[in-house]
C-alpha positions in Angstrom: 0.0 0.0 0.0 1.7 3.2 -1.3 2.2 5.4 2.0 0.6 9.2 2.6 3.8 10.6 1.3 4.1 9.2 -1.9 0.6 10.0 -2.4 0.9 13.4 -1.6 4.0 13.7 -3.8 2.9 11.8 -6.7 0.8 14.6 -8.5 3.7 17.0 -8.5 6.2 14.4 -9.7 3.1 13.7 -12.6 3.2 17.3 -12.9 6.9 17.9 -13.5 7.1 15.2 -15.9 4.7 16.5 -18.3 6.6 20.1 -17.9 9.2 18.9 -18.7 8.4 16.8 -21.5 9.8 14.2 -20.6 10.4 11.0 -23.4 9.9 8.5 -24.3 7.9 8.0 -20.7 5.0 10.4 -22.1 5.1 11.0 -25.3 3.3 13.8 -26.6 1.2 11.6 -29.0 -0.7 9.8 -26.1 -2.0 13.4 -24.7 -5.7 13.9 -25.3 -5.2 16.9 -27.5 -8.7 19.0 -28.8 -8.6 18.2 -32.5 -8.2 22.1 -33.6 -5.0 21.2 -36.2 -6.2 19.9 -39.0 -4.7 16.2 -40.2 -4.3 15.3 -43.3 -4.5 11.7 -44.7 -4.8 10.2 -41.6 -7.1 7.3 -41.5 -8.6 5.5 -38.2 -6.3 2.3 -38.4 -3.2 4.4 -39.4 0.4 2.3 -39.8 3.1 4.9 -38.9 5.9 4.4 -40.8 9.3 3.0 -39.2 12.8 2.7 -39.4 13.7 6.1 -40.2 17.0 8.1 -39.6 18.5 10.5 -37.4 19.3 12.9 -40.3 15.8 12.0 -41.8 14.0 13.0 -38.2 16.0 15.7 -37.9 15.0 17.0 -41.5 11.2 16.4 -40.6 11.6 18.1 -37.1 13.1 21.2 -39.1 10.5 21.2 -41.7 7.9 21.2 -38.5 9.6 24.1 -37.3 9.0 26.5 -40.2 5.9 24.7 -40.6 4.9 26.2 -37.8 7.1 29.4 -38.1 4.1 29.6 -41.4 1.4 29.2 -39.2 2.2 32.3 -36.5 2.8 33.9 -39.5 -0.5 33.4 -41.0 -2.1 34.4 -37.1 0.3 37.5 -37.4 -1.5 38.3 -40.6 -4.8 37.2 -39.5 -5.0 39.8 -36.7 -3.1 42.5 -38.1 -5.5 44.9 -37.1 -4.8 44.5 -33.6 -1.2 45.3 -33.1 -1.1 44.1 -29.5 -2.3 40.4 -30.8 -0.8 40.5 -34.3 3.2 41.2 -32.4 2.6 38.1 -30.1 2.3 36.1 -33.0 5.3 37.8 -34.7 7.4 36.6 -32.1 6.2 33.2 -32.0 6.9 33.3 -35.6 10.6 34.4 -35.0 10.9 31.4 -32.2 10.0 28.7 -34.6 12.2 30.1 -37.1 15.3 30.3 -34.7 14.2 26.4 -33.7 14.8 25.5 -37.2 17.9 27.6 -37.4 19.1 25.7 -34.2 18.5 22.1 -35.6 20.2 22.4 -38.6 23.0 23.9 -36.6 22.7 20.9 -34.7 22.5 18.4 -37.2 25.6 19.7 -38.8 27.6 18.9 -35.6 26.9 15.2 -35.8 29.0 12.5 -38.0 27.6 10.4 -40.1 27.6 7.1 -38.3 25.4 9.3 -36.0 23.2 10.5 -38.4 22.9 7.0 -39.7 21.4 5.3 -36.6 17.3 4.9 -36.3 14.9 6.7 -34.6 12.8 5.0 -31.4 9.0 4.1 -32.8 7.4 6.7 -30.4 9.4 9.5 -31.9 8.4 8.5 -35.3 5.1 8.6 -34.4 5.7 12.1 -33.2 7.4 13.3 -36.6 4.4 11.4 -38.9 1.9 13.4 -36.7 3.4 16.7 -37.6 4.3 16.1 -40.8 0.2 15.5 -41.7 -0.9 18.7 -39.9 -2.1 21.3 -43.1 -1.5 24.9 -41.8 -3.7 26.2 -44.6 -6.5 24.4 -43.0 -5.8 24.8 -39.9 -5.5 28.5 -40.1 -8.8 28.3 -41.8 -10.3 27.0 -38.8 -9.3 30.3 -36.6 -12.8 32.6 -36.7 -11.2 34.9 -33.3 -8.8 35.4 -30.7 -10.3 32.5 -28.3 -10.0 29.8 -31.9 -5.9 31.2 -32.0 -5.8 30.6 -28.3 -7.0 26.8 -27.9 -4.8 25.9 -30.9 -1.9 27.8 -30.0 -2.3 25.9 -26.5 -2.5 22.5 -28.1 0.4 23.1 -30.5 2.7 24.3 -27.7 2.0 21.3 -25.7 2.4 19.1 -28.9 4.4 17.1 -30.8 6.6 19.9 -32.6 8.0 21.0 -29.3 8.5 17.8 -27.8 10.6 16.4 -31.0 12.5 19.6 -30.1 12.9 18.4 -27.2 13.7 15.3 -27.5 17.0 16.5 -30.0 18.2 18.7 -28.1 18.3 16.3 -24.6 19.9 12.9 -27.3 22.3 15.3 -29.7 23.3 18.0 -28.0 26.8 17.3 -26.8 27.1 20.4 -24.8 25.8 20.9 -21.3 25.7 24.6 -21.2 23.6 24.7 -24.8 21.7 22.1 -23.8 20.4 24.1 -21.0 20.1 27.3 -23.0 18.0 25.2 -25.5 15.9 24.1 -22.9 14.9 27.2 -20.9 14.4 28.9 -24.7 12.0 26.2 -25.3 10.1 26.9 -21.7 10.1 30.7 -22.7 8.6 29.8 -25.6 6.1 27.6 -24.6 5.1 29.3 -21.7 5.1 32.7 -23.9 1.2 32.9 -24.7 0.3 32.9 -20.8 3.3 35.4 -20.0 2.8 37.7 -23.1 -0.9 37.5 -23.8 -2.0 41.0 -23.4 -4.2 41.0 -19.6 -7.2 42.1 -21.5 -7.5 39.3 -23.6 -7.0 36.4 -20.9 -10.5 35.5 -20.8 -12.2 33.9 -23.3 -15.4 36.1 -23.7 -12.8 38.9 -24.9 -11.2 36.8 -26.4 -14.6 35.7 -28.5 -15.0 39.7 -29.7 -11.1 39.6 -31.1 -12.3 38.0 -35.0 -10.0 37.2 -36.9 -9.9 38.5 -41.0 -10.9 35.9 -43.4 
């Protein structure tokens, strides 16, 4: 019988993990995400595909990046008549481009040998996820501010950040960039609770912020 103290302490050690991100222990793939990004050619009994590459995830987990460097972009562009809104998507934009810049400068440390090893089967699964979300129709699915903030909320507690993640803690040979990798990834993610303008952190404002067509 597990004792009052492990009890007490098992929610916050629950709770860490899933700060942290933590793989392969829980992957992002098993969360119950709300289905606001849009998958494309996904059907119910899907096969993920297997065996792929360290330079092959890497080169998906890039292309996620400015996937999603696209998709702040097209929010930016979306609520560009509210400058307050349309800058904190900006600078989400400009952190999923400097992701992408800091994958391929990590990929280009790495030897081939390295590169040539295969991936685990849960962090495939992660990659083929993200690689079948559309932005364009996902962005068409954003009618306000409150539609930006429940997507924005699932896709920063999704797979593209945890295949960042999960890079960063196998690849990176340096301790000290490791770190600074890390806490730039917990700025980022924790940037739309931080940076959110106060007026907009309830979702009835949020509901009169509409977003152009």
């Amino acid at each position: 019988m597990p004792t009052i103290k492990a009890i007490v302490e098992a929610p916050i050690k629950i709770e860490m993990i899933f700060i942290s991100f933590s793989l392969p222990m829980f992957p992002a793939y098993r969360y119950n995400f709300k289905t606001y990004a849009v998958r494309e050619n996904e059907p119910k009994d899907y096969n993920y595909m297997k065996n792929i590459t360290v330079e092959e995830a890497f080169e998906s987990a890039i292309g996620a990046e400015k996937a999603a460097q696209e998709f702040f972009l097209g929010l930016e562009a979306k609520f560009s008549h509210n400058d307050e809104v349309s800058q904190l998507w900006k600078q989400y934009a400009e952190d999923e481009a400097m992701h992408a810049r800091w994958l391929e400068g990590l990929k280009a440390k790495l030897g081939q040998e390295e590169l040539s090893e295969s991936i685990d089967e849960h962090t495939v699964q992660l990659l083929d996820t993200v690689a079948k979300i559309s932005v364009e129709k996902t962005l068409e699915k954003i009618h306000d501010l409150e539609d930006a903030y429940e997507l924005v909320n699932e896709i920063e507690s999704g797979e593209t950040n945890a295949i960042f993640r999960f890079l960063v803690d196998n690849f990176e040979a340096d301790e000290k960039m490791r770190d600074f990798l890390r806490n730039q990834l917990n700025e980022h993610v924790g940037r739309l609770t931080i940076d959110l303008p106060p007026q907009f952190r309830g979702a009835t404002a949020r509901r009169k912020i509409k977003a152009a067509a």
